[in-house]
Kinemage of the C-alpha trace (Angstrom):
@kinemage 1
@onewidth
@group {chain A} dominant
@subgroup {mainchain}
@vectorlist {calphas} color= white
{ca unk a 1} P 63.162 -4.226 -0.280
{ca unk a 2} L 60.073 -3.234 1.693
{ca unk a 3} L 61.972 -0.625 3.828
{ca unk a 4} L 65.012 1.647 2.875
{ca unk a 5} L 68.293 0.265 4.530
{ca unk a 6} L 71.723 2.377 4.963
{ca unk a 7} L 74.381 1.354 6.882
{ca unk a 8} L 77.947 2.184 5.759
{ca unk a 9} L 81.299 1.202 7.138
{ca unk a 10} L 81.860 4.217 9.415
{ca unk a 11} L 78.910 3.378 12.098
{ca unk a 12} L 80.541 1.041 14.000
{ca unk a 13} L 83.168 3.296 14.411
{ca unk a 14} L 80.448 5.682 16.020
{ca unk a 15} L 79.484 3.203 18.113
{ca unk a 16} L 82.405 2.818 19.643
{ca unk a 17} L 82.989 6.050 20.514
{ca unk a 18} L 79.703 6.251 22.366
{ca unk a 19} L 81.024 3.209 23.987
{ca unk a 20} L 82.940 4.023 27.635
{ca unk a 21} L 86.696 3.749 26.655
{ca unk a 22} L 87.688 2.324 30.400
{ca unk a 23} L 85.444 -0.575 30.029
{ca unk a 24} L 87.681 -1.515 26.316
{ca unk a 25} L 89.681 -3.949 28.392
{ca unk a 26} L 86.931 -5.481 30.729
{ca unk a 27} L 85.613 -8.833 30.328
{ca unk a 28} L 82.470 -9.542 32.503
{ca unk a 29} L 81.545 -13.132 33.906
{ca unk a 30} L 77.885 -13.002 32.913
{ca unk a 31} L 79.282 -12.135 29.194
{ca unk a 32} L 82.453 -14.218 28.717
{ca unk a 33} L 83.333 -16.317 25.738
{ca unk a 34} L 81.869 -19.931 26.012
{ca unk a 35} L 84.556 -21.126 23.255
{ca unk a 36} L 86.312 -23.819 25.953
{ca unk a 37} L 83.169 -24.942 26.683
{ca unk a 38} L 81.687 -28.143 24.882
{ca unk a 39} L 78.197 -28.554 24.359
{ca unk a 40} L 76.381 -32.493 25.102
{ca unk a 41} L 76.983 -33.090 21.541
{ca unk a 42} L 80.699 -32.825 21.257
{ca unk a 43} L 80.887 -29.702 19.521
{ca unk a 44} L 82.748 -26.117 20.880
{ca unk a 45} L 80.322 -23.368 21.350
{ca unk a 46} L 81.438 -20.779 19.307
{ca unk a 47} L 79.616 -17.149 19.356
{ca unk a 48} L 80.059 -15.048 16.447
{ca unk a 49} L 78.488 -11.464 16.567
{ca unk a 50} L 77.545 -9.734 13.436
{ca unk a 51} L 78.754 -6.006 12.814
{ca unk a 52} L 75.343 -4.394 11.646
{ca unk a 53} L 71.975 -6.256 10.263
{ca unk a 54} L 71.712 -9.781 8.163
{ca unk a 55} L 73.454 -9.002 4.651
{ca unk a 56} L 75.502 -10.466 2.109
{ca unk a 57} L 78.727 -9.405 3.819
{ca unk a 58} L 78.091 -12.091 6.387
{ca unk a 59} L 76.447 -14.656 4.051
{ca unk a 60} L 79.454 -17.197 4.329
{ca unk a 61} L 78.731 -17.931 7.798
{ca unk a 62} L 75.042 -18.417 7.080
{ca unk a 63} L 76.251 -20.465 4.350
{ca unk a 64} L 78.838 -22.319 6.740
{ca unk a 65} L 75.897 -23.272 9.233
{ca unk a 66} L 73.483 -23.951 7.340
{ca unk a 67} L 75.241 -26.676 5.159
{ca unk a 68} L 77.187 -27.919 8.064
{ca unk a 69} L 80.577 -26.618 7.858
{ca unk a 70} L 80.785 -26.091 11.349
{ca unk a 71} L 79.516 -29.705 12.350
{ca unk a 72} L 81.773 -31.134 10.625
{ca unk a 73} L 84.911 -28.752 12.276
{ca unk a 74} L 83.289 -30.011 15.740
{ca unk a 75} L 81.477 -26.575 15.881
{ca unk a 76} L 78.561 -25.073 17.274
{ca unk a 77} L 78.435 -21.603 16.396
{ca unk a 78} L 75.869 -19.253 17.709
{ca unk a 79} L 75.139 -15.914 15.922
{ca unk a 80} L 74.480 -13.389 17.706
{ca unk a 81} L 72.952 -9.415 16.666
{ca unk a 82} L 75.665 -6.816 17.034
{ca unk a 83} L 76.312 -5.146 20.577
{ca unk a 84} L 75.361 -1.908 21.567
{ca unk a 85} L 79.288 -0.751 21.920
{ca unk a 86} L 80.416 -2.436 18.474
{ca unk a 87} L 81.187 -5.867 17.623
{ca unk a 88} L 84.780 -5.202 17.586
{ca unk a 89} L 84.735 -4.288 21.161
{ca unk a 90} L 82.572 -7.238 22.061
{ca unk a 91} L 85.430 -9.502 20.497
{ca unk a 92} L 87.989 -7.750 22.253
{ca unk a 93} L 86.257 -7.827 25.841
{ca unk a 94} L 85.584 -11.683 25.398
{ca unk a 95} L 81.638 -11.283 24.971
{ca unk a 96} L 82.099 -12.881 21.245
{ca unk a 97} L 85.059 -15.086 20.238
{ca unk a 98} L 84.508 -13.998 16.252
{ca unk a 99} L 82.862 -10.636 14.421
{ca unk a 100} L 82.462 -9.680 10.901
{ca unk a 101} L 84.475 -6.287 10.620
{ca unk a 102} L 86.967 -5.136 8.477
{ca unk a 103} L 90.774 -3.960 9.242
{ca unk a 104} L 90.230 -0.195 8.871
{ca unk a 105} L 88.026 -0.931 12.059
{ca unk a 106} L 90.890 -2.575 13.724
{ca unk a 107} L 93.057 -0.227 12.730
{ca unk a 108} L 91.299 2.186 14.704
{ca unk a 109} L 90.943 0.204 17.659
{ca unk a 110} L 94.452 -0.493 17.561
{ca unk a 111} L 95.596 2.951 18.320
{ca unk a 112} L 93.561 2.968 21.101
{ca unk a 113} L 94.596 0.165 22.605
{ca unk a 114} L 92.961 -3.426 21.479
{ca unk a 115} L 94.454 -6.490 20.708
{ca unk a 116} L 92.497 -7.678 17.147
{ca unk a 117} L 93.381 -9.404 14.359
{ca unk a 118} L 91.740 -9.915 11.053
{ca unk a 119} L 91.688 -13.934 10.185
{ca unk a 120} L 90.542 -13.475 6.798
{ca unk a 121} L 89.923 -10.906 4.497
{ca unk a 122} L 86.403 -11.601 2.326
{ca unk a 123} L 86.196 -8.061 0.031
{ca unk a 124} L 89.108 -7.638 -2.091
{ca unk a 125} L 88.339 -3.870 -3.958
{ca unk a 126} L 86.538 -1.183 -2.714
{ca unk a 127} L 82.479 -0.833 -2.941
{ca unk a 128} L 82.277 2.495 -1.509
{ca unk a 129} L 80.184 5.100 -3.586
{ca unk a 130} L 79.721 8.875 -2.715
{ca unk a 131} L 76.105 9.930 -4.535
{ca unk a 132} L 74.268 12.464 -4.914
{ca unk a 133} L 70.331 12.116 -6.118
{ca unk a 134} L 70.528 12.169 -10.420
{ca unk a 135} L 67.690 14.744 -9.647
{ca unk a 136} L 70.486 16.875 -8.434
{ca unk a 137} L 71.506 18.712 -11.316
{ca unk a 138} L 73.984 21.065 -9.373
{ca unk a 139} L 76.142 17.884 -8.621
{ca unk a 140} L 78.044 16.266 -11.435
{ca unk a 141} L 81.157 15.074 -10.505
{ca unk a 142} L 83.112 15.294 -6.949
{ca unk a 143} L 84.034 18.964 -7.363
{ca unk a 144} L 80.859 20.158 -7.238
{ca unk a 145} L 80.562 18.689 -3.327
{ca unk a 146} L 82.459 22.050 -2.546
{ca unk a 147} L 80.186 23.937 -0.505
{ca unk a 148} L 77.227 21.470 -0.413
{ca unk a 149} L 75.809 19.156 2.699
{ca unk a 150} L 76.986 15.850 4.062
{ca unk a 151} L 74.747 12.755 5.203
{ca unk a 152} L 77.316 12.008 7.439
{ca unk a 153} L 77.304 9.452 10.557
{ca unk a 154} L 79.973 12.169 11.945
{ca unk a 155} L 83.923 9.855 11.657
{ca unk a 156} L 86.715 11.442 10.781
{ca unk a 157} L 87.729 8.986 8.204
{ca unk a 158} L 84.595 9.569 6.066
{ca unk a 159} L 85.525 13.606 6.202
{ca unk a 160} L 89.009 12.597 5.269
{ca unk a 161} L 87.682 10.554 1.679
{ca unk a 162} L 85.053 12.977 1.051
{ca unk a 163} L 87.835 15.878 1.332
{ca unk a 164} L 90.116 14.186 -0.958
{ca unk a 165} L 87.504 13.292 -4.031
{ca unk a 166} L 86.696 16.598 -4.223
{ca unk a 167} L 90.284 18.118 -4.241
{ca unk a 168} L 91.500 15.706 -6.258
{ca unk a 169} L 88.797 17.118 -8.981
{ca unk a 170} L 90.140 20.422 -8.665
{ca unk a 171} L 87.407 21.984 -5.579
{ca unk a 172} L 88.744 22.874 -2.922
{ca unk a 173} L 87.438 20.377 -0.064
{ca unk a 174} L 84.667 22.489 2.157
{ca unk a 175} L 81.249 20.847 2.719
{ca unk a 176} L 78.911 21.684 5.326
{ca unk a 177} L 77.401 18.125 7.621
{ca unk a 178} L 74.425 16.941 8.446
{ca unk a 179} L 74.600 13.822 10.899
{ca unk a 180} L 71.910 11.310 10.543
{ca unk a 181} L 70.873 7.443 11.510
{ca unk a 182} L 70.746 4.684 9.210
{ca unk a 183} L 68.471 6.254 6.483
{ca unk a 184} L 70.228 8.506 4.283
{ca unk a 185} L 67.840 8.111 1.347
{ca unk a 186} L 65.451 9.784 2.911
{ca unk a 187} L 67.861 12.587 4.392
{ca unk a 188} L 68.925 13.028 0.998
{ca unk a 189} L 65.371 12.810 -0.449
{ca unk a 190} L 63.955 15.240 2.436
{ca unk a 191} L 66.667 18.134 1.243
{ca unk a 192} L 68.356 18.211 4.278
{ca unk a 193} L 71.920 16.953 2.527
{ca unk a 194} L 73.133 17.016 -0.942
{ca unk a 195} L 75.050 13.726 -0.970
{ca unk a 196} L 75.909 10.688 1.177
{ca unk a 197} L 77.592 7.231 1.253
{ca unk a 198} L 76.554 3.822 0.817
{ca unk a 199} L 77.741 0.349 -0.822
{ca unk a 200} L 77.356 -0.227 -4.142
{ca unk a 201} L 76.614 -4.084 -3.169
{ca unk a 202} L 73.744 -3.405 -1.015
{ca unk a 203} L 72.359 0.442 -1.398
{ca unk a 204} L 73.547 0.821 -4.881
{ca unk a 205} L 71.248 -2.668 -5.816
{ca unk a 206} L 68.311 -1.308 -3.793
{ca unk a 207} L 68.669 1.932 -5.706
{ca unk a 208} L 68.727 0.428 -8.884
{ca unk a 209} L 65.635 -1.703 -7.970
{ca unk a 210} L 63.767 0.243 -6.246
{ca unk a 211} L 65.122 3.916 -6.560
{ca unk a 212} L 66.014 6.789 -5.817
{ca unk a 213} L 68.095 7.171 -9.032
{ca unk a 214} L 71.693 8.411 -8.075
{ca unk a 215} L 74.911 9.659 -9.387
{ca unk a 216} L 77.790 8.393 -7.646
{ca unk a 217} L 81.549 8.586 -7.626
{ca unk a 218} L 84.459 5.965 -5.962
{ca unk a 219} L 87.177 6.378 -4.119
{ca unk a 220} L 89.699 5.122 -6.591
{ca unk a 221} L 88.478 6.947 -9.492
{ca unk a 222} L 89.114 10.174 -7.518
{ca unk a 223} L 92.650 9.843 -5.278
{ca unk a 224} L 91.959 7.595 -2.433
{ca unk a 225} L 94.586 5.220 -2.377
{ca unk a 226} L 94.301 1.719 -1.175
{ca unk a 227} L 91.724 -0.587 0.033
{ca unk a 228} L 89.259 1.143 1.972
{ca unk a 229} L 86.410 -1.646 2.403
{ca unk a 230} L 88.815 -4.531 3.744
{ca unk a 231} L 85.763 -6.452 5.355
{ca unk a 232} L 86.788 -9.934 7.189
{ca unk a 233} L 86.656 -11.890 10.254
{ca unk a 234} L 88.158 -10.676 13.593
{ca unk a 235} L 88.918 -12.435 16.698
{ca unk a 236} L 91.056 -11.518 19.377
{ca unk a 237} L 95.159 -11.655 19.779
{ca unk a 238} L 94.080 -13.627 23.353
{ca unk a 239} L 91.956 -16.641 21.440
{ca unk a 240} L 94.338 -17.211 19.158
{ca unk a 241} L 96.950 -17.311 21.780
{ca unk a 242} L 94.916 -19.864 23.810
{ca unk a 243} L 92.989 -21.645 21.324
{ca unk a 244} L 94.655 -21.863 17.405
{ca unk a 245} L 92.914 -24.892 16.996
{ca unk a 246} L 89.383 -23.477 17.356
{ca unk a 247} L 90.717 -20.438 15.492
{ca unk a 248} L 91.574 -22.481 12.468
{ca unk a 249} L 88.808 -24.859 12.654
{ca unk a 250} L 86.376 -21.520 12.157
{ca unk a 251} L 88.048 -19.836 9.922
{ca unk a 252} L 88.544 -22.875 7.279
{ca unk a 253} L 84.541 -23.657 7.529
{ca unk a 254} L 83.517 -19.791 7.390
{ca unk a 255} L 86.147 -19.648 4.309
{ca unk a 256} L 84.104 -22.626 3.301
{ca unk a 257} L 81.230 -20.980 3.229
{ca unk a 258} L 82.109 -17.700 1.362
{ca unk a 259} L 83.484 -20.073 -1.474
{ca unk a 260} L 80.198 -21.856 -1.622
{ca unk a 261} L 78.491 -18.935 -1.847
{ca unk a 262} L 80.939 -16.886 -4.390
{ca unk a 263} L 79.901 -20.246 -6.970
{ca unk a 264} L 76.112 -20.532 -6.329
{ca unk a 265} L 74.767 -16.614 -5.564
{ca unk a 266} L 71.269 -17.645 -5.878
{ca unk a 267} L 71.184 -20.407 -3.439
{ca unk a 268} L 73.640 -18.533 -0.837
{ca unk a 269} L 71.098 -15.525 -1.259
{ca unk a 270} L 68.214 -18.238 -0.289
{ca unk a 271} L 69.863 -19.139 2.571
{ca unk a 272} L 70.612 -16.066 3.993
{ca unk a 273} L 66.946 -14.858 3.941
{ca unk a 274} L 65.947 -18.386 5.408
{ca unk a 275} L 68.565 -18.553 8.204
{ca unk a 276} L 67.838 -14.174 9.051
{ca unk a 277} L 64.362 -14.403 9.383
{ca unk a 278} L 64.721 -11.145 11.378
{ca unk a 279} L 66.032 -9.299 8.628
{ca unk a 280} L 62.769 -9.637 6.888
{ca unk a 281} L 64.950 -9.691 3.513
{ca unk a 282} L 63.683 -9.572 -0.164
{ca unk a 283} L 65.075 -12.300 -2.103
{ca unk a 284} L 64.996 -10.823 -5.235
{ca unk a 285} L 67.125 -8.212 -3.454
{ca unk a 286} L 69.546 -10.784 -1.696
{ca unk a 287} L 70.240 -12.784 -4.953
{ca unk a 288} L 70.937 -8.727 -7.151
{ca unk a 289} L 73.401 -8.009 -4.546
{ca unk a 290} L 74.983 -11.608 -4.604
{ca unk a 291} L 75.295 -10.488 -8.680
{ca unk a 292} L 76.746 -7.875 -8.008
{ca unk a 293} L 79.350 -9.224 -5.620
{ca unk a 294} L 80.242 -11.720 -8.088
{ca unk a 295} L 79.653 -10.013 -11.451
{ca unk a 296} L 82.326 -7.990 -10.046
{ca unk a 297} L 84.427 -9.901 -8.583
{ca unk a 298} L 84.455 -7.823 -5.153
{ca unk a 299} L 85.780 -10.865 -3.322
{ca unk a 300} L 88.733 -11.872 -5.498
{ca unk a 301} L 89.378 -13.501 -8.971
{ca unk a 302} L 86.183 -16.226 -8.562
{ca unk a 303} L 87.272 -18.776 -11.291
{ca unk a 304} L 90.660 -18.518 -9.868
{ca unk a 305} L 88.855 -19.229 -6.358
{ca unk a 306} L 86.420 -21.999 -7.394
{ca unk a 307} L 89.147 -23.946 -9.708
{ca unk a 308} L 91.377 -23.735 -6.456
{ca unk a 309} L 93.935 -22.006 -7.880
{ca unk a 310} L 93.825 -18.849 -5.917
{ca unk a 311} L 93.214 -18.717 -1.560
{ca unk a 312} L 90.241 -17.028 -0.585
{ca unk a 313} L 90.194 -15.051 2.074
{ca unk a 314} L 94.014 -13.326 2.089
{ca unk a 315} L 94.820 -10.222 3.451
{ca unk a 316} L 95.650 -6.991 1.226
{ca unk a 317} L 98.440 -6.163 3.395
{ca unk a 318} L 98.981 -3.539 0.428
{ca unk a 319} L 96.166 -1.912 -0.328
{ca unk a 320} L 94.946 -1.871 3.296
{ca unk a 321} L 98.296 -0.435 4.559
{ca unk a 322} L 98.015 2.898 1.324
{ca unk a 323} L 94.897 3.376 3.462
{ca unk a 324} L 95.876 3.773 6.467
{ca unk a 325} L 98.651 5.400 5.279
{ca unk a 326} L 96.279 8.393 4.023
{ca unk a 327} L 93.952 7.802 7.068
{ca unk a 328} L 97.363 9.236 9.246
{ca unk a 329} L 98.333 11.890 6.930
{ca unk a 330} L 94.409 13.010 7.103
{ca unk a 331} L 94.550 13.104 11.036
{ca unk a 332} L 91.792 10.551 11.618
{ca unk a 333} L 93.606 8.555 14.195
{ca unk a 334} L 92.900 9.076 17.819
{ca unk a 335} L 94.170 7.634 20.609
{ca unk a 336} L 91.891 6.544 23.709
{ca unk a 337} L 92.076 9.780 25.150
{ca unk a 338} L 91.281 11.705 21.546
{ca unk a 339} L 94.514 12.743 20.853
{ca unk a 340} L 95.597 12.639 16.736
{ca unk a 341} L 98.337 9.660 16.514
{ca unk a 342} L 100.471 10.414 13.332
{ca unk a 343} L 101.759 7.078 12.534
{ca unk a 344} L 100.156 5.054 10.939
{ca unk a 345} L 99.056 1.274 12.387
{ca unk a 346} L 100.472 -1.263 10.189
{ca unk a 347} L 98.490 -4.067 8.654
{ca unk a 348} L 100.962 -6.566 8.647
{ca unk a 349} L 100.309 -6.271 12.526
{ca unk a 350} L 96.496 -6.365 12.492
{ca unk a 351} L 96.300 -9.000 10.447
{ca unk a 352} L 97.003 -13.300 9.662
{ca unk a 353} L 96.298 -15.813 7.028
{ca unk a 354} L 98.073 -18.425 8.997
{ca unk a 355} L 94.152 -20.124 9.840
{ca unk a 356} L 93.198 -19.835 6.185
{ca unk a 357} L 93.423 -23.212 3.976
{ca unk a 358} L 95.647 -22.130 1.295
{ca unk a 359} L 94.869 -23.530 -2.428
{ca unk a 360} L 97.366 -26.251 -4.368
């Protein structure tokens, strides 16, 4: 890649909190959902707002536009670069109908007062990694965090999974933070932090192509139960109460679209960099993460997928509920006035496959 890229799960819940909590439930005119509207070729204009930059987490609905799945579902989807207060509150205030997310996120909107729901669930397992630089040699396994310094983007729930790796390894959970913007690389590299995290499908392939070398350690290798990296679709409780049709219509051709790209990685990964020209991707880079995605098998069983055996795109009402289970018990719910809520949301609530087309 010609520039280093970091951005991990927890900004967008940073963004939100910079966001002004009375404004969660406003919907202005001049940014309302066009959805009901039809264009002078038929088709529904759809928005659908991305959660950070162009990357293979939103490559399905690429995919889905650029080979005409939405066409053909009467479609005419329009995707837009994230807002400044977070996709998911964007979705929720009516300014975008659908956002790439993932249910942790609407978990922790939920408790402070949104009405989301997850459509479909694309990542299956976990791709979080915790790494330090391999030139680190005081850092071996998650222990050794104890007393060293955070690249953090400053969430609770990141202090919460850090804390529990490293007690789970026998240290006893104190690190020292350093908050920082998208680049952690280079705060790591620079010396101001010992460790950080990233995804192994996107930073972990740029490290291995283009360095640094790192050392890393996952969440379920070290006590963090669940699914922590449940990244989907979202749309709001209100469209699918108005509009199910339009609900199901985008969620079949965007499931579409992941399943064409989960059988051919290297043409998804061309598509992506032709349809975000913005991104200014590398395709060499595109087409390793893509490999990586499918090599292991981050978005479900793929033969089971392509031979249409298994539905792609359902919910881990399981694995996503152990997590928020230990998100609760760690304290790193807040209501919208910052108070610590101690129950847990549940992902049954937050969540449907009801739009998904379900396999024979």
């Amino acid at each position: 890649m010609k520039s280093p890229r970091h951005i991990h799960r927890h900004l967008t819940r940073i963004i939100a909190m910079l966001a002004a909590l009375p404004t969660i439930f406003a919907v202005t005119a001049c940014g309302s959902t066009s959805s009901a509207n039809g264009g002078d070729d038929g088709l529904t204009k759809v928005t659908f707002m991305l959660s950070w930059a162009p990357d293979t987490n939103h490559i399905g609905v690429y995919v889905a536009k650029n080979q005409g799945y939405y066409r053909q579902a009467g479609l005419d989807v329009n995707i837009v670069a994230v807002a400044q207060s977070g996709a998911e509150q964007a979705v929720n205030n009516g300014v975008a109908d659908f956002a790439l997310s993932n249910l942790t996120n609407v978990s922790t909107y939920s408790t402070k007062g949104t009405e989301l729901r997850q459509v479909m669930q694309i990542q299956q397992k976990t791709s979080a990694i915790w790494c330090a630089l391999a030139s680190n040699a005081s850092i071996t396994r998650p222990r050794d965090l104890d007393g060293k310094t955070f690249a953090t983007f400053g969430s609770s729930e990141s202090d919460a999974v850090v804390r529990r790796m490293i007690q789970h390894d026998g240290g006893k959970g104190n690190f020292d933070k350093v908050t920082v913007g998208t680049s952690t690389f280079q705060t790591l590299e620079s010396g101001r932090a010992d460790f950080g995290g990233f995804y192994s499908t996107w930073e972990g392939v740029q490290a291995k192509l283009n360095g640094p070398k790192l050392n890393c350690f996952t969440e379920p290798e070290y006590g963090v139960p669940g699914n922590a990296d449940s990244i989907g679709i979202i749309t709001s409780d209100r469209l699918i109460a108005q509009n199910p049709d339009l609900v199901k219509r985008f969620v079949q051709a965007t499931q579409h679209g992941y399943e064409y790209a989960y059988d051919h990685g290297d043409e998804a990964a061309d598509i992506l960099v032709k349809e975000a020209p913005e991104a200014n991707l590398d395709p060499e880079f595109v087409r390793e993460s893509m490999k990586t995605i499918i090599d292991g098998q981050y978005w479900g069983d793929r033969e089971q997928i392509i031979s249409g055996k298994q539905t792609f795109g359902l919910a881990d009402y399981q694995g996503t509920q152990a997590y928020f289970d230990f998100l609760a018990q760690s304290d790193a719910y807040t209501d919208a006035d910052g108070r610590v809520v101690h129950a847990a949301p549940q992902s049954k609530d937050l969540a449907t496959d009801e739009f998904l087309k379900q396999a024979n």
